[in-house]
C-alpha positions in Angstrom: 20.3 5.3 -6.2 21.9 6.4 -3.1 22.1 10.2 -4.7 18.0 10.5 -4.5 18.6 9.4 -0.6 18.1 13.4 0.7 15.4 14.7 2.2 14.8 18.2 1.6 13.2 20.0 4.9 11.4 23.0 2.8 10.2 20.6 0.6 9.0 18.5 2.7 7.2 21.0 4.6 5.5 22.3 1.4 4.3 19.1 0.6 2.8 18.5 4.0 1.1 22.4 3.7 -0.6 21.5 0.3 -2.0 17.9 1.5 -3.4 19.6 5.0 -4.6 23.1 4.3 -7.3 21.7 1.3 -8.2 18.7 3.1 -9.2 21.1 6.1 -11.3 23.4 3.5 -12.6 20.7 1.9 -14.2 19.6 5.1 -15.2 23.0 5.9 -17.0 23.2 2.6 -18.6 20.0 3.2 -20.0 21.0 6.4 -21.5 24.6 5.0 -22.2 22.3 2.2 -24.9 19.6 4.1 -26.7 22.5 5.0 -28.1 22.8 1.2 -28.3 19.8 -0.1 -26.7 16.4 0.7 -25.4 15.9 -2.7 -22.9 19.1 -2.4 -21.3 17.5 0.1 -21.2 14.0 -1.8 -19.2 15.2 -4.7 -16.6 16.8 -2.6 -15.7 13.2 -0.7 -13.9 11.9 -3.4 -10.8 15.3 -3.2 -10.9 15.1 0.3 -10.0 11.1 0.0 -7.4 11.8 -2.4 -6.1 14.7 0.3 -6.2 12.0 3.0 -4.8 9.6 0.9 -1.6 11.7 0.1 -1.2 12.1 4.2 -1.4 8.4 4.3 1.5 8.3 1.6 3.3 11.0 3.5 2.9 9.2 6.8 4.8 6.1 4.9 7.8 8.5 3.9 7.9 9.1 7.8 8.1 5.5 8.2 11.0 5.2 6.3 13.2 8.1 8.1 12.7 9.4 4.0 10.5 12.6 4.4 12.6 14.9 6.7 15.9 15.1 7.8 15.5 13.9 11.5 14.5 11.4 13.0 11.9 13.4 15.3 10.5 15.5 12.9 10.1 12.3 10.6 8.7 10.3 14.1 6.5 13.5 15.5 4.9 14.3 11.6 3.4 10.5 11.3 2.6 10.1 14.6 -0.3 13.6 14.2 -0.8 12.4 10.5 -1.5 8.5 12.3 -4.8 10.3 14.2 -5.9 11.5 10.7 -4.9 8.5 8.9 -6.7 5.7 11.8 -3.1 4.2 11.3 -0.8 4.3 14.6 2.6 5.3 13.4 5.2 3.5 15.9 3.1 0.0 15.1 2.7 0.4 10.7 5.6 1.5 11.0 7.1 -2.0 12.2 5.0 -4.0 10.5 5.5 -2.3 7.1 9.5 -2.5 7.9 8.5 -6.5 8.2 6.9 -6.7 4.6 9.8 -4.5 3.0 12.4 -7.1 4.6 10.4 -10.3 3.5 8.1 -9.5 0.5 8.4 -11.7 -2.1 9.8 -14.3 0.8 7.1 -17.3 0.9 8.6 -18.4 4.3 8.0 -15.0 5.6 4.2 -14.2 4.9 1.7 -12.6 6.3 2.4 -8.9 8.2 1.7 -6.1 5.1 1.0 -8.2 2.1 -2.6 -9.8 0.4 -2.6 -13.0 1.9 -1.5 -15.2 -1.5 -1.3 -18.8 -1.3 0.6 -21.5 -3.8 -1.1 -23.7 -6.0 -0.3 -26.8 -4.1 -1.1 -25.1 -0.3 -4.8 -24.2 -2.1 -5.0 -27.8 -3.7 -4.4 -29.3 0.1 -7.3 -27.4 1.8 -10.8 -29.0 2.4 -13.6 -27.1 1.4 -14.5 -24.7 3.6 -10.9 -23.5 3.3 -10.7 -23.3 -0.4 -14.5 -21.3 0.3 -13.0 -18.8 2.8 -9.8 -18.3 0.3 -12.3 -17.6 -2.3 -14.6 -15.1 -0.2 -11.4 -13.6 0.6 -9.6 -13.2 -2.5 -12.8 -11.5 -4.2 -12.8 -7.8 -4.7 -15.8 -6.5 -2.3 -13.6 -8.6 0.6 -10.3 -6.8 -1.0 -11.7 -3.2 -1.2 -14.6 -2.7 0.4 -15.0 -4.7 3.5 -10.9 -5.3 3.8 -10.1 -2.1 4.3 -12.9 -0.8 6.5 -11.7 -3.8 8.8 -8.0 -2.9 8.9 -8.3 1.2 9.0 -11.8 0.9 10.8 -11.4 -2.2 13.5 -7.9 -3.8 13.1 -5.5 -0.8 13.6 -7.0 0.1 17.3 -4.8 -3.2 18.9 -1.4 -3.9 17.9 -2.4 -6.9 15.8 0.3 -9.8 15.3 2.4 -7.4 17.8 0.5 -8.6 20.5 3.4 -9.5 22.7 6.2 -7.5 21.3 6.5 -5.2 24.4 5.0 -2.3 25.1 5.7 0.1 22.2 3.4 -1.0 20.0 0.7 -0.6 22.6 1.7 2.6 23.2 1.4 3.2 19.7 -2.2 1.8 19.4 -3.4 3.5 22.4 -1.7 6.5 22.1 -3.3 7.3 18.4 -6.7 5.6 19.9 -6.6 8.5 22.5 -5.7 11.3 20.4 -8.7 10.1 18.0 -11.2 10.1 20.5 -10.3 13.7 21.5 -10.2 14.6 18.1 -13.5 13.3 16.9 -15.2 14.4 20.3 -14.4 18.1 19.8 -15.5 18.1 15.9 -18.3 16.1 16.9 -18.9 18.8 19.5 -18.6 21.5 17.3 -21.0 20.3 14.0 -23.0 17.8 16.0 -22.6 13.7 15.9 -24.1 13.1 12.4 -22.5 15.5 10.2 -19.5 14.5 11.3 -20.1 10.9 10.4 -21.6 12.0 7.2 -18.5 13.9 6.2 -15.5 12.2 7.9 -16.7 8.5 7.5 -17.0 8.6 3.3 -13.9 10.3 3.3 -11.8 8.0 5.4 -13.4 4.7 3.7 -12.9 5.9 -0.1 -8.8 6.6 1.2 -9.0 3.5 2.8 -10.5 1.1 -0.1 -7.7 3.2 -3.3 -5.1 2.6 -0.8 -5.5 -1.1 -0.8 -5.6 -1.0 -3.9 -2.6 0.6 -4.3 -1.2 -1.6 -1.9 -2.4 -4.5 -4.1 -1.6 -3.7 -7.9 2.1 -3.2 -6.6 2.5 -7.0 -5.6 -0.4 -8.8 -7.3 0.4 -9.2 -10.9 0.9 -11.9 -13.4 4.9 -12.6 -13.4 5.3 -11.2 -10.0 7.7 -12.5 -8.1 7.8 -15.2 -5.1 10.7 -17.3 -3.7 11.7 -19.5 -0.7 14.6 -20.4 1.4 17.8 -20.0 0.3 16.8 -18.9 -3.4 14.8 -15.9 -2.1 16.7 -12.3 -2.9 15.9 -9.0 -1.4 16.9 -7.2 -4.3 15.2 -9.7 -7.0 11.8 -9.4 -4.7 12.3 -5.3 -4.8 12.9 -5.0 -8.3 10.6 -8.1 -9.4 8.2 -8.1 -7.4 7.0 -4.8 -7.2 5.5 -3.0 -10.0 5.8 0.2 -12.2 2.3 1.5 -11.8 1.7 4.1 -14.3 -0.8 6.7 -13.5 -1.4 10.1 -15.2 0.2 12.9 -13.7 -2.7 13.7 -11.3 -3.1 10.9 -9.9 0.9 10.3 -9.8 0.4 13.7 -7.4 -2.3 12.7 -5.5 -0.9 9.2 -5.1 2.6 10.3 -3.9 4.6 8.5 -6.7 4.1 5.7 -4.9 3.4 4.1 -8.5 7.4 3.9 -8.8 7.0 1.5 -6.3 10.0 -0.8 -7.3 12.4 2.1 -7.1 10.8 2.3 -3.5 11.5 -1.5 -3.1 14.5 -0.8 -3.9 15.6 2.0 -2.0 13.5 2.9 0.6 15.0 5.9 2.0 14.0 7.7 -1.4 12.3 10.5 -0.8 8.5 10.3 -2.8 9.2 13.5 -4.5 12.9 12.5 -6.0 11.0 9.0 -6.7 10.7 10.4 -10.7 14.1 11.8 -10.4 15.7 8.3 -9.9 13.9 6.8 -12.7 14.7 9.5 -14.9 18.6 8.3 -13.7 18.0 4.7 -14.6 15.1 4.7 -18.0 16.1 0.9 -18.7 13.7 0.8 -15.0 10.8 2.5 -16.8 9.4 -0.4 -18.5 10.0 -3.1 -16.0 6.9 -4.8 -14.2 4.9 -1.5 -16.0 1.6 -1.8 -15.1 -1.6 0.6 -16.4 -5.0 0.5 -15.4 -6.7 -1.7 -17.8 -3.5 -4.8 -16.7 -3.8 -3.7 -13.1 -7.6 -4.8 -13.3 -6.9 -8.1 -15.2 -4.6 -9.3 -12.3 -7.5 -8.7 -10.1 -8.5 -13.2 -11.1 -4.6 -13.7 -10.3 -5.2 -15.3 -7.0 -2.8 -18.0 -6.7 1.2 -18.5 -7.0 2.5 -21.4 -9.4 5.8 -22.0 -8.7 6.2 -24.2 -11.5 5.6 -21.4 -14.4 7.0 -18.3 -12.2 3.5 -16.4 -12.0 0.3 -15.6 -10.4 -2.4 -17.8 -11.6 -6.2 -17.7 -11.7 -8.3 -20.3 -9.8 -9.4 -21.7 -13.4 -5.8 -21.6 -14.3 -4.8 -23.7 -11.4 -7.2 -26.1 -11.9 -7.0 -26.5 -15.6 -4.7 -29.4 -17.6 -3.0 -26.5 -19.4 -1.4 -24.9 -16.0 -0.9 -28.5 -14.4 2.0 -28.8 -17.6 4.9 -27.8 -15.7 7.3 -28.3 -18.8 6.3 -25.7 -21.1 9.5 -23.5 -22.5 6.6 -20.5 -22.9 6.3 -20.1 -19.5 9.3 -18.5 -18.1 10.5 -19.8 -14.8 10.8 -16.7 -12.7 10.2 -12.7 -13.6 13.9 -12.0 -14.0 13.7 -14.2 -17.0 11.1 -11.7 -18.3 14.4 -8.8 -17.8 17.7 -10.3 -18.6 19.2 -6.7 -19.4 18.3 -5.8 -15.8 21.5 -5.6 -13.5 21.2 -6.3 -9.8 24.5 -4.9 -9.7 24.1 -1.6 -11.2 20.5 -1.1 -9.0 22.6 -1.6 -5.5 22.3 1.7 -3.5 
């Protein structure tokens, strides 16, 4: 893998150019657009997502030192796409590097993932835990409410950062600042409410496919979770992160980000060799592949059984059938699923 490792500067800057430029006419059309009839503007929210959505994806590349060359230019381009994005850079960036290094980990849960608890920590809460899990676990929570919390609410303090020095305060307040300003001179410019009605659509529609995103590339049935000792970065990265295929538009608009256990795997890929390095390694192609119609069916995958290896539904977990811990069907963990996989030959 380590040959897909370099960033290309002019191709990096192209990508940035075609994310920016139509996501500023789109908003300029919107605007010209409320002025004749609200629904205009409506069916232009959903490009203008996918625009924003792509910045978001680009901002992650940043993240990873993977879009440019430097350090600075990778730093200073997610820092301006953060005020776009609601996301301070400095902070998501820390707390992403947190999920990369412990996804999959059970003992290390809870910064960048879908909270996802075992069988037996769900059968030991009372009630009104097992109810919260629930309300929490359901899709309006996931993707409509979630996300307008986290992008919306959660991302203005440097939450679970609290007390790790100043930086991520800086970060926080830092993007904070720069969105006020921002806002305040658009909002100056085509008034209060049409820049809610345009800007606010837009950022919740990015918001709600991006956890999404987030989701379908951990949350699926023979995922894969470990603990202690037994836990493996590279078995989490090529297990436990799926192959999400899209069709080619959405693969574009979506940054490759699909590929995401090639991205597990090797972080410092950039998004646009991502196809490159699976074209490099086909025997990757099919593993953890995920379309649309599976990626929905995982959505009742709520709970881990460590017993069988996989994500389980509530009725699963409560049933007779998933309580028999002995049955050779059920394969113990997801590499089973992939003998011919080498960890060996993915190293890099």
């Amino acid at each position: 893998m380590t040959a897909f490792r370099t960033s290309d500067d002019r191709r990096g800057l192209l990508e940035l150019l075609v994310s920016v430029v139509p996501l500023m006419l789109l908003w300029l059309l919107m605007w010209f657009a409320l002025d004749i009839h609200f629904r205009l503007a409506l069916l232009l929210w959903v490009p203008a997502a996918g625009f924003l959505l792509r910045l978001f994806l680009i901002q992650h590349d940043c993240g990873h030192g993977a879009f440019s060359t430097g350090r600075r230019a990778n730093d200073w381009v997610g820092r301006c796409i953060g005020v776009l994005t609601l996301t301070p850079y400095e902070y998501w960036r820390r707390t992403h590097a947190l999920h990369h290094a412990g996804t999959g980990n059970l003992d290390r849960r809870g910064f960048g993932d879908v909270t996802t608890l075992t069988v037996e920590e769900f059968a030991s809460l009372g009630t009104w835990a097992r109810l919260r899990y629930r309300l929490y676990r359901s899709p309006f929570t996931l993707f409509v409410l979630g996300p307008a919390f986290v992008f919306l609410l959660q991302h203005r303090l440097p939450i679970g950062l609290m007390n790790a020095g100043w930086r991520p305060w800086i970060s926080t307040l830092g993007t904070n600042a720069a969105l006020l300003a921002a806002c305040a001179g658009l909002i100056h410019v085509v008034g209060f409410w049409t820049f809610l009605s345009i800007q606010l659509p837009i950022t919740l529609i990015a918001a709600s496919v991006g956890v999404w995103l987030f989701y379908v590339q951990h949350q699926f049935e023979h995922t894969y979770w470990q603990s202690g000792r037994a836990w493996s970065f590279q078995e989490a990265a090529l297990f436990g992160s799926s192959h999400y295929a899209l069709p080619p538009i959405l693969r574009w608009f979506t940054a490759n980000i699909g590929l995401h256990h090639l991205h597990h795997l090797c972080s410092r890929i950039p998004f646009y060799r991502l196809p490159a390095a699976l074209a490099a390694r086909p025997e990757l192609a099919d593993l953890n592949r995920l379309g649309f119609a599976e990626s929905v069916k995982s959505l009742r995958l709520v709970l881990w059984d460590a017993q069988s290896g996989r994500l389980v539904s509530f009725a699963e977990a409560g049933s007779a059938a998933a309580c028999d811990r002995n049955s050779p069907e059920v394969p113990a963990t997801a590499r089973e699923l992939h003998p011919a996989i080498s960890l060996k030959s993915t190293r890099g």
